[in-house]
PDB file with one MODEL, atoms N, CA, C and O in Angstrom:
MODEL        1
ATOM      1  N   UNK A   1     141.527-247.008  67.780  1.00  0.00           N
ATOM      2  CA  UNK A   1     141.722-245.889  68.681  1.00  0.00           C
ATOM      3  C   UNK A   1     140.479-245.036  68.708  1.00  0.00           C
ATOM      4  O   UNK A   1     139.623-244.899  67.834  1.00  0.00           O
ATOM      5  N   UNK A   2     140.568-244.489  69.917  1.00  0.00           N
ATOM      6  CA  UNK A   2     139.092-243.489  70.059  1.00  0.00           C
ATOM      7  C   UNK A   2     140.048-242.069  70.288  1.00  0.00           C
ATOM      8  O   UNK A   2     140.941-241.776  71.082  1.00  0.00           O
ATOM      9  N   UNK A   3     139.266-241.247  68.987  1.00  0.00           N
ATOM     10  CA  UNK A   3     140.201-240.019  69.795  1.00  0.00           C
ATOM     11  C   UNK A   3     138.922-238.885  70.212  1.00  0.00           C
ATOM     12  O   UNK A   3     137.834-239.030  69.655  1.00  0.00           O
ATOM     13  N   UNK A   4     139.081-237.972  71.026  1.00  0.00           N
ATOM     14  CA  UNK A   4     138.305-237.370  71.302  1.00  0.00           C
ATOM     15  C   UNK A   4     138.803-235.803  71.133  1.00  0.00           C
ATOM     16  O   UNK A   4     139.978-235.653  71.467  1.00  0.00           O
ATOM     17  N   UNK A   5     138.155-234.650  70.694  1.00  0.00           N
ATOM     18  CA  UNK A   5     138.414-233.622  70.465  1.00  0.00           C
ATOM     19  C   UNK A   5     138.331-232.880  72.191  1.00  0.00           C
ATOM     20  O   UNK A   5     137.424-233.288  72.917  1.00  0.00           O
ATOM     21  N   UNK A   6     139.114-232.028  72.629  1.00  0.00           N
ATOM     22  CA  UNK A   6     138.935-231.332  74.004  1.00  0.00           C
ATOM     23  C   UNK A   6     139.268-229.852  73.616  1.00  0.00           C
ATOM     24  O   UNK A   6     140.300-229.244  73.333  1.00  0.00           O
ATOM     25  N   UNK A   7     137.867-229.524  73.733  1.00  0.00           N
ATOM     26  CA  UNK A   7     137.996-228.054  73.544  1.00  0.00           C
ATOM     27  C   UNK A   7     139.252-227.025  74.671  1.00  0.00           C
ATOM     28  O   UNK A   7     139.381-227.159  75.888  1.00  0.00           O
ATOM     29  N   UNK A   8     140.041-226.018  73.730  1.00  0.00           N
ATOM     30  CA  UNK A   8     140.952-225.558  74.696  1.00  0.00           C
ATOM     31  C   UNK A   8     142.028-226.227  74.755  1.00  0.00           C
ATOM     32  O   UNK A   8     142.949-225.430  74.938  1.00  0.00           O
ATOM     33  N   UNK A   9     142.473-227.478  74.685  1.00  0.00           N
ATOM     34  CA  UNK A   9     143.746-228.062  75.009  1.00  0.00           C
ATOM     35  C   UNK A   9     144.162-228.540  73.400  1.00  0.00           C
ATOM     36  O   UNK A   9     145.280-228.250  72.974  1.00  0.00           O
ATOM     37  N   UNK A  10     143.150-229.316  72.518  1.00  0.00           N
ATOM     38  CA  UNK A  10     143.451-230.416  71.396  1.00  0.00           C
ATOM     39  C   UNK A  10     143.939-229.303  70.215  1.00  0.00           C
ATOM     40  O   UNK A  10     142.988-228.528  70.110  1.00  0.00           O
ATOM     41  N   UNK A  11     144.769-228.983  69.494  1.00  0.00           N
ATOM     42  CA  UNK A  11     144.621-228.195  68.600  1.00  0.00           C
ATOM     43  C   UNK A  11     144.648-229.454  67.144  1.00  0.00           C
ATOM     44  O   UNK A  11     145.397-230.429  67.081  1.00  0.00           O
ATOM     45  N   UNK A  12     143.945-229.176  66.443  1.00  0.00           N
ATOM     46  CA  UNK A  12     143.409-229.582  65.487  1.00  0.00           C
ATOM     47  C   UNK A  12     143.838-228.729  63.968  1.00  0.00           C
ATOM     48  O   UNK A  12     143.376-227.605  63.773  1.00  0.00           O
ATOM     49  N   UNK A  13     144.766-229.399  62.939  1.00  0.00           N
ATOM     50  CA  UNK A  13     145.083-228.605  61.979  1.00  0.00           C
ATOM     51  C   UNK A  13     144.393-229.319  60.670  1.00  0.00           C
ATOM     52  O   UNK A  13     143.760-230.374  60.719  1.00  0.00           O
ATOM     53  N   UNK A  14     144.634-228.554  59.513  1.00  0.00           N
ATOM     54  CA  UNK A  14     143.905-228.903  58.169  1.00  0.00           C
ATOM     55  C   UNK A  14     145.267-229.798  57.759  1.00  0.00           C
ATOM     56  O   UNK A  14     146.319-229.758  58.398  1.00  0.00           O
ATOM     57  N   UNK A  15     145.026-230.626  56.544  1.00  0.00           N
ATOM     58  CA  UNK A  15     146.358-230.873  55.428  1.00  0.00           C
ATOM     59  C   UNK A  15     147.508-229.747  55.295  1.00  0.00           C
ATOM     60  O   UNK A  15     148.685-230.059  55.478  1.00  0.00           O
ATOM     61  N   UNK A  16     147.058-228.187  54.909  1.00  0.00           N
ATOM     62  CA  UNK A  16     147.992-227.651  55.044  1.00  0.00           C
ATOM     63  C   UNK A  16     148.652-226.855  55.924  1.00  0.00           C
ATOM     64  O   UNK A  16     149.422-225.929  55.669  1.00  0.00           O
ATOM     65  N   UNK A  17     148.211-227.383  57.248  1.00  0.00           N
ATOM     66  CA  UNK A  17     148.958-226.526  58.206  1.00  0.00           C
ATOM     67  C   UNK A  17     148.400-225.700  59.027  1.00  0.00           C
ATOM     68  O   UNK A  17     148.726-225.436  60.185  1.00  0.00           O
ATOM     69  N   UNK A  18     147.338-225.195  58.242  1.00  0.00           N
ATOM     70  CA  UNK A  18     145.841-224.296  58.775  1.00  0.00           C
ATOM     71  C   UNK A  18     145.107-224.922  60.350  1.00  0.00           C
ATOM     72  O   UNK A  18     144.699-226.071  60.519  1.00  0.00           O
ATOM     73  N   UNK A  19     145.095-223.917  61.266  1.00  0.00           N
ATOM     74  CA  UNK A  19     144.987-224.243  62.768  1.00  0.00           C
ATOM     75  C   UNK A  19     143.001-224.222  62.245  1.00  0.00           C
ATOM     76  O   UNK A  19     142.625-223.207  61.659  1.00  0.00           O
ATOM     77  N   UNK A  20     142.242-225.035  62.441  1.00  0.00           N
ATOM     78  CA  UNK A  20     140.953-225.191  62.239  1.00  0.00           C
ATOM     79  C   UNK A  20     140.146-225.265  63.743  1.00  0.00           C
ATOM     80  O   UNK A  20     140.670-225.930  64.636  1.00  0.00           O
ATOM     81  N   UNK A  21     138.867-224.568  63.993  1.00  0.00           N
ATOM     82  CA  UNK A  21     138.384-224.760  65.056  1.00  0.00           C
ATOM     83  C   UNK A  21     137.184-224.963  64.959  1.00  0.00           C
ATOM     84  O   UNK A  21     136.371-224.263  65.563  1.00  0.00           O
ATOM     85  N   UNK A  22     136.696-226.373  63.859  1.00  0.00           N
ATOM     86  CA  UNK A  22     135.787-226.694  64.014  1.00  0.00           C
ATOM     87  C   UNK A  22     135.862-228.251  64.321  1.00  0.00           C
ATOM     88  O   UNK A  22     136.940-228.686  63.917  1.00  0.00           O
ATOM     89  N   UNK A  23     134.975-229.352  64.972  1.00  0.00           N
ATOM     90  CA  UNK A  23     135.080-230.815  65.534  1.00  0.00           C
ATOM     91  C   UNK A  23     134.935-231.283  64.111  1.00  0.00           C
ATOM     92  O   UNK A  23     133.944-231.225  63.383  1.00  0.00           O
ATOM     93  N   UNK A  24     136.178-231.775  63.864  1.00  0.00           N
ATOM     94  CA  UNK A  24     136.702-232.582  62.268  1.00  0.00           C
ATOM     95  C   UNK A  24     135.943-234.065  62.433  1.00  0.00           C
ATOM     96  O   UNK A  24     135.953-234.664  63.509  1.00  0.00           O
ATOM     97  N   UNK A  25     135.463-234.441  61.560  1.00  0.00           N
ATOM     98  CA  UNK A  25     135.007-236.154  61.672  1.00  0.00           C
ATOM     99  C   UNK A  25     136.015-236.769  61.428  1.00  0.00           C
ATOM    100  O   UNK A  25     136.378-236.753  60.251  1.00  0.00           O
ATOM    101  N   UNK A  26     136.915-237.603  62.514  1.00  0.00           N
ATOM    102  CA  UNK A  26     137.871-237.872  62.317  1.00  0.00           C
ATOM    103  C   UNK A  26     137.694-239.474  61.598  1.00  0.00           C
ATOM    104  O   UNK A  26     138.793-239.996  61.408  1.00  0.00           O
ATOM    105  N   UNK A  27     136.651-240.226  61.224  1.00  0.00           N
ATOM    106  CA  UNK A  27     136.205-241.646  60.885  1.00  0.00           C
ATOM    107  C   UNK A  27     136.897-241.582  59.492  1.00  0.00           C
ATOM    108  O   UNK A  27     136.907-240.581  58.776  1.00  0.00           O
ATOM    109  N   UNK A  28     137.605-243.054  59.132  1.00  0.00           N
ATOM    110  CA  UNK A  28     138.046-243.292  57.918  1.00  0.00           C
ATOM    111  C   UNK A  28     139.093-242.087  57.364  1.00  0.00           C
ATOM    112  O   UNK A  28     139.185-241.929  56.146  1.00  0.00           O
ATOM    113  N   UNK A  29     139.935-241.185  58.348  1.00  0.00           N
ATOM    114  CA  UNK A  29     141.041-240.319  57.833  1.00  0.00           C
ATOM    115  C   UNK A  29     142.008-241.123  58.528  1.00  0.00           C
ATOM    116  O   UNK A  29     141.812-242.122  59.221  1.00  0.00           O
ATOM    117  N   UNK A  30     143.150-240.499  58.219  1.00  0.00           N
ATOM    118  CA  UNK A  30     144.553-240.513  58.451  1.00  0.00           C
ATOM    119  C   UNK A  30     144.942-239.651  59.253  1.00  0.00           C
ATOM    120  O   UNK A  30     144.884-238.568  58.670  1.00  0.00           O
ATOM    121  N   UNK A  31     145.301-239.531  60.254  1.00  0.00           N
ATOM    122  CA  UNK A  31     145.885-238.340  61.531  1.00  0.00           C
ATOM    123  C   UNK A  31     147.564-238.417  61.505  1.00  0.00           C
ATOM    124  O   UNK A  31     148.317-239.379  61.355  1.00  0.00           O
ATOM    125  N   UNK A  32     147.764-237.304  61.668  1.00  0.00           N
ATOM    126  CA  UNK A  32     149.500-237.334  62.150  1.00  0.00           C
ATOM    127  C   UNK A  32     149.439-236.718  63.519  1.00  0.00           C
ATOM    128  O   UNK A  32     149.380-235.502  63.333  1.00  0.00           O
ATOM    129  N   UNK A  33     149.429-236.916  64.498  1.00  0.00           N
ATOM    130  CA  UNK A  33     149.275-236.618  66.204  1.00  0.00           C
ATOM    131  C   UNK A  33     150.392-236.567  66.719  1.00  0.00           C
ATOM    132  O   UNK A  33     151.359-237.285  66.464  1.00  0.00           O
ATOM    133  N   UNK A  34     150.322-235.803  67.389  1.00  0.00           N
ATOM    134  CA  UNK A  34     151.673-234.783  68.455  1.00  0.00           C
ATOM    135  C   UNK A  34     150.920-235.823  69.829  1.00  0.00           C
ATOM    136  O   UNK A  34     149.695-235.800  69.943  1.00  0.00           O
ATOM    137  N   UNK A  35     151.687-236.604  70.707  1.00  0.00           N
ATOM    138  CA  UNK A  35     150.984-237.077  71.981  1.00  0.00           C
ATOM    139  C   UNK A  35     152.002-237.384  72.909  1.00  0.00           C
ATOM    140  O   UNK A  35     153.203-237.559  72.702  1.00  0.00           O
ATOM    141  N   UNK A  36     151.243-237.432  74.153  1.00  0.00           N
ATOM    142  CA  UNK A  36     152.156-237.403  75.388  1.00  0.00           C
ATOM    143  C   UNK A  36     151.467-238.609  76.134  1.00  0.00           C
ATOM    144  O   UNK A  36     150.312-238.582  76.558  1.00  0.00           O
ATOM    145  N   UNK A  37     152.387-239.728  76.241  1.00  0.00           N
ATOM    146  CA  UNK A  37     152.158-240.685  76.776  1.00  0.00           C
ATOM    147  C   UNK A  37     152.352-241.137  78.524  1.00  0.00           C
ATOM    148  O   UNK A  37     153.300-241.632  79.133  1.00  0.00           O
ATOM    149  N   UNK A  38     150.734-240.624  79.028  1.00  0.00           N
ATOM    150  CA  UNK A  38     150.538-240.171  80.653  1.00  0.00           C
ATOM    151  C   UNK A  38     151.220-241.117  81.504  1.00  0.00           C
ATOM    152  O   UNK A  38     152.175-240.796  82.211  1.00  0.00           O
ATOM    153  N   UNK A  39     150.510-242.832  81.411  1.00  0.00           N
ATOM    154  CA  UNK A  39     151.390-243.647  81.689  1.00  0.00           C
ATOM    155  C   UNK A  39     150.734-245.225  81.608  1.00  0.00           C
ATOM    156  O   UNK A  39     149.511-245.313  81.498  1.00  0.00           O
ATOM    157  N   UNK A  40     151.363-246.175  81.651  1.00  0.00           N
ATOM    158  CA  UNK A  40     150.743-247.569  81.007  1.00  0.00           C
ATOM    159  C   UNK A  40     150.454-248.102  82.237  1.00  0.00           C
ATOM    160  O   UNK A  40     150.950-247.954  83.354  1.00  0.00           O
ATOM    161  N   UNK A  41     149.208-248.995  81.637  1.00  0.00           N
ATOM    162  CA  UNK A  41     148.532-249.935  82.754  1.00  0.00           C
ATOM    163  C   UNK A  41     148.479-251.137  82.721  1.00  0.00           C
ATOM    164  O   UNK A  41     149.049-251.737  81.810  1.00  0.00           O
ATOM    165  N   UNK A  42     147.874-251.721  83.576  1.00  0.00           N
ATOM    166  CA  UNK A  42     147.697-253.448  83.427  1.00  0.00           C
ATOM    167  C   UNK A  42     148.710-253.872  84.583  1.00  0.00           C
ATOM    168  O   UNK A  42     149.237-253.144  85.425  1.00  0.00           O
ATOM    169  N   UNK A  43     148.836-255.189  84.404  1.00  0.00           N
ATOM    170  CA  UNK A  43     147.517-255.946  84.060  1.00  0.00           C
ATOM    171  C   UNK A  43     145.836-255.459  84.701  1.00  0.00           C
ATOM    172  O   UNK A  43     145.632-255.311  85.905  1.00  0.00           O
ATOM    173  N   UNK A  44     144.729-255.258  83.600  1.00  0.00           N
ATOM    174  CA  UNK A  44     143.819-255.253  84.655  1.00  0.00           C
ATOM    175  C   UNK A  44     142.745-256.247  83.458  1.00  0.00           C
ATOM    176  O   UNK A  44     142.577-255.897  82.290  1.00  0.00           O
ATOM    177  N   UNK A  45     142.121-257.498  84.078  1.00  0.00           N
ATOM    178  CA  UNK A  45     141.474-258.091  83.568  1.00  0.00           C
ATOM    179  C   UNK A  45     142.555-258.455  82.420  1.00  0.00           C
ATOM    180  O   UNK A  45     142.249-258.128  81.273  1.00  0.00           O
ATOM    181  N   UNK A  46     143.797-259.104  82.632  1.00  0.00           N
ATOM    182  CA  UNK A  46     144.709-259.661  81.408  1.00  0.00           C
ATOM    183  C   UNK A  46     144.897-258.989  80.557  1.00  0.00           C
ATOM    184  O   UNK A  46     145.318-259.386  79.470  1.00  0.00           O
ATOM    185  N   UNK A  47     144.596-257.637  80.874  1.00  0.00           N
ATOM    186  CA  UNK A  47     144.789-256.663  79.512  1.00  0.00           C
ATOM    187  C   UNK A  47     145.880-255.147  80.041  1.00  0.00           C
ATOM    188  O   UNK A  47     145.984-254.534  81.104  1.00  0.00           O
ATOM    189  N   UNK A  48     146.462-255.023  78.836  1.00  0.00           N
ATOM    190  CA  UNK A  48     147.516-253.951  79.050  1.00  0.00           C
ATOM    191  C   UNK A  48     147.219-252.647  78.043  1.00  0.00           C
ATOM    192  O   UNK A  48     146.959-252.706  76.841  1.00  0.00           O
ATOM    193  N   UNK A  49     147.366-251.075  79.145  1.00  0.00           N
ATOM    194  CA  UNK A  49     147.187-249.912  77.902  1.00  0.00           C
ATOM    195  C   UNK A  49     147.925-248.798  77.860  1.00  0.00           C
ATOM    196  O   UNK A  49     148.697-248.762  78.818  1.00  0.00           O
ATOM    197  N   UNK A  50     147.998-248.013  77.256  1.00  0.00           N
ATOM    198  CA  UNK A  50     148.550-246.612  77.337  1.00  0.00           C
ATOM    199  C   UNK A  50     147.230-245.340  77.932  1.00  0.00           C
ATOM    200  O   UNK A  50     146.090-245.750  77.714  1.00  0.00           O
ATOM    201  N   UNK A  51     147.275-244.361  78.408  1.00  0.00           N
ATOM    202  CA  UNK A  51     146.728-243.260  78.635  1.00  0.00           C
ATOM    203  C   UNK A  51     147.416-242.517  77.687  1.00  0.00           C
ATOM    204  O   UNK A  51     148.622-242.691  77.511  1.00  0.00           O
ATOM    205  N   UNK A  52     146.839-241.795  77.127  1.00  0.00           N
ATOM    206  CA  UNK A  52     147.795-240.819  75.844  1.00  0.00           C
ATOM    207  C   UNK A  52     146.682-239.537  75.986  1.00  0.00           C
ATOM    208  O   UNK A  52     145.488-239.561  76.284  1.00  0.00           O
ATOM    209  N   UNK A  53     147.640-238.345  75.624  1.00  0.00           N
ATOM    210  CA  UNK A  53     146.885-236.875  75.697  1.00  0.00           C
ATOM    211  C   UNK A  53     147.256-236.894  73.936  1.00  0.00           C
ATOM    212  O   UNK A  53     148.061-237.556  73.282  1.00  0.00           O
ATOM    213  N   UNK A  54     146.346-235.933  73.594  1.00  0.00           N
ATOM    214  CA  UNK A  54     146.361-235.219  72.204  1.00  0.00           C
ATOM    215  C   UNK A  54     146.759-234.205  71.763  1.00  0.00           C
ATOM    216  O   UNK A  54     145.880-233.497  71.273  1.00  0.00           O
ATOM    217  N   UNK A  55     147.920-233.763  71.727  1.00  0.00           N
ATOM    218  CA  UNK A  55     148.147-232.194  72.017  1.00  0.00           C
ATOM    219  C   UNK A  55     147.655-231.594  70.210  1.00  0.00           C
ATOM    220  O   UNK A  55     146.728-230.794  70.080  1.00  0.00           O
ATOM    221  N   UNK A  56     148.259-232.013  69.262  1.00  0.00           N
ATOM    222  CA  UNK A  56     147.845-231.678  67.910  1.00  0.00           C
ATOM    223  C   UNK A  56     147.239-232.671  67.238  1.00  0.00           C
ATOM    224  O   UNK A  56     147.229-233.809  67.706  1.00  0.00           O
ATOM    225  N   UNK A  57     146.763-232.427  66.276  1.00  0.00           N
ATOM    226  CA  UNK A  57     146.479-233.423  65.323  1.00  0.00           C
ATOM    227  C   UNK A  57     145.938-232.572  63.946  1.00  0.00           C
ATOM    228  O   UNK A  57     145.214-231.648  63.577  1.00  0.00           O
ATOM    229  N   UNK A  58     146.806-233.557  63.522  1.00  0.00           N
ATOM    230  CA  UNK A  58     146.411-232.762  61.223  1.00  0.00           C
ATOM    231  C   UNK A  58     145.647-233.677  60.413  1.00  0.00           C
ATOM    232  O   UNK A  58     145.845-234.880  60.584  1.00  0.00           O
ATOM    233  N   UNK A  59     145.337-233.536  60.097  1.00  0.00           N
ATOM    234  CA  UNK A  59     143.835-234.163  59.687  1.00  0.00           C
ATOM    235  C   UNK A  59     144.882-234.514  58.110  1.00  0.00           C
ATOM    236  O   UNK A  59     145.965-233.929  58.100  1.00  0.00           O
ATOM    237  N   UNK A  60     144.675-235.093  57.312  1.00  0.00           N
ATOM    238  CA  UNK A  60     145.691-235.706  56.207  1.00  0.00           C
ATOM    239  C   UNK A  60     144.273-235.897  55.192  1.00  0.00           C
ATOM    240  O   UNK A  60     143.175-236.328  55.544  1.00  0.00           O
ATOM    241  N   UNK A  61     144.638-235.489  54.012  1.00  0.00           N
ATOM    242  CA  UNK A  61     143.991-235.665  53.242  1.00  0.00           C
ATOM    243  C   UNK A  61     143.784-236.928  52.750  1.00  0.00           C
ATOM    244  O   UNK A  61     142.626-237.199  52.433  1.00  0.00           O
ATOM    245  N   UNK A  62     145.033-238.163  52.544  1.00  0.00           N
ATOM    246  CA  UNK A  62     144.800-239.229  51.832  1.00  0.00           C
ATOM    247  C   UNK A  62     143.774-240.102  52.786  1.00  0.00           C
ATOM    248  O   UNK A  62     144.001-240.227  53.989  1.00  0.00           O
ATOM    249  N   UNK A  63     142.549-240.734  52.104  1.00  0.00           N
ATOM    250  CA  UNK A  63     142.249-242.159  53.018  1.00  0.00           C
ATOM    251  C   UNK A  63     142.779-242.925  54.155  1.00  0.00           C
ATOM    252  O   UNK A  63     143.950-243.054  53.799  1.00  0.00           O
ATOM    253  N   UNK A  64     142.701-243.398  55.064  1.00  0.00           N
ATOM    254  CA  UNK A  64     143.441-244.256  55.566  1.00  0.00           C
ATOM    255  C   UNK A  64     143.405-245.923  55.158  1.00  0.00           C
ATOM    256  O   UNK A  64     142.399-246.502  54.746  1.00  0.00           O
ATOM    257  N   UNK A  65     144.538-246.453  55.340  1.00  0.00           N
ATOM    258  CA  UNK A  65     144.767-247.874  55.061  1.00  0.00           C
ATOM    259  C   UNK A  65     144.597-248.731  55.523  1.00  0.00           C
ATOM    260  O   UNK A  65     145.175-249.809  55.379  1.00  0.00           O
ATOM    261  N   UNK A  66     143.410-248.334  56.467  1.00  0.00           N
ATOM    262  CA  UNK A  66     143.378-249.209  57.907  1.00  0.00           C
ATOM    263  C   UNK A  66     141.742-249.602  57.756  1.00  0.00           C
ATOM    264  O   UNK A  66     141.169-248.531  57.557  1.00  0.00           O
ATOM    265  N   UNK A  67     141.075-250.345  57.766  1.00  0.00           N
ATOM    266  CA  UNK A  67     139.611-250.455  58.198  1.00  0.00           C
ATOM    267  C   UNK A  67     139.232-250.683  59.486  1.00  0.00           C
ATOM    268  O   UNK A  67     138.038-250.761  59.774  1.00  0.00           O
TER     269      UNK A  67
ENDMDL
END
């Protein structure tokens, strides 16, 4: 996933809850995301997607499990 920060709309929180307003490096964390799913596409070129907005996101202290 690519997420992108949008100033004004994305609100962005710490581990504990804390509303933060600085562009978090979101690489190699764990997110818990609030999202609104705009609407799905495809087929285009055999491939299928979602459009998704970001309304929150909390930045999680543990690693993620994902590479």
């Amino acid at each position: 996933f690519k997420v992108k920060f949008v100033e004004g709309f994305t609100q962005i929180f710490d581990a504990s809850n804390n509303l933060t307003l600085d562009n978090t490096d979101f690489s190699g964390k764990e997110l818990d995301c609030l999202i609104d799913i705009e609407k799905v596409y495809g087929p285009l070129n055999d491939k299928y997607g979602l459009v998704c907005k970001i309304f929150q996101v909390r930045v999680l202290e543990e690693p993620c499990m994902f590479t």
